[in-house]
C-alpha positions, 0 to 999 in steps of 0.5 A, a space after each residue: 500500500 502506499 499513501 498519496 497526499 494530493 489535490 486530484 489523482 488519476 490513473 491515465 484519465 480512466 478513474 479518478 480519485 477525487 472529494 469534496 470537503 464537508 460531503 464525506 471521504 474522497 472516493 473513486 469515479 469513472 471518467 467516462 467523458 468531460 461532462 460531469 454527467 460522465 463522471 460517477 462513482 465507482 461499485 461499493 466494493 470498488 471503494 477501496 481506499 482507507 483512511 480517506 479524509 479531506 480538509 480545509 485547513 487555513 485556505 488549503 484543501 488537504 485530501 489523503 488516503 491510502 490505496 493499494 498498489 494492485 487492484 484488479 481492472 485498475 492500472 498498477 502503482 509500480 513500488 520500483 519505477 516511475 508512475 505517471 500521475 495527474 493532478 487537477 484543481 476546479 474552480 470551486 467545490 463542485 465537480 467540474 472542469 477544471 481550471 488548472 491541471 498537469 501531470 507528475 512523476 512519482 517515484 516509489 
């Protein structure tokens, strides 16, 4: 397992893990398309992150989970090489486009 401690994370723009703070712990979505009517969340038993939380503190949207490396029909988070990830930050609290985005690199 390992812990991320960002905005937004994506895996190649399929799935999406993403919250909102004062509307529960952050959750794992479906990207099917721009329009947020394409973006639902994933089967419950597909909800698999733990220790999920989101916060505003001083200004600052802080989301932290922990996620399994290898999980079926999910890309695999590689623990010896680079993984390619995505962050994004919308406008407001709504799900939504977003007005800033870019990809890192992140080394295990």
């Amino acid at each position: 397992m390992i812990n991320l401690y960002v905005l937004t994370i994506w895996g190649l723009s399929v799935k999406n893990l993403s919250g909102i703070p004062g509307e529960g712990a952050p959750q794992k979505y479906y990207l099917g398309g721009k329009d947020i009517s394409a973006v639902v969340p994933m089967e419950t038993e597909k909800q698999t992150l733990l220790d999920a939380t989101i916060e505003v503190i001083d200004d600052q949207t802080i989301m932290k989970f922990t996620k399994l490396t290898n999980e079926p029909g999910e890309i695999e988070i590689s623990s010896t090489g680079d993984n390619i990830m995505l962050w994004a930050r919308g406008f407001d609290s709504n799900l939504g486009y977003h007005q800033s985005r870019d990809q890192f690199v992140l080394s295990l």
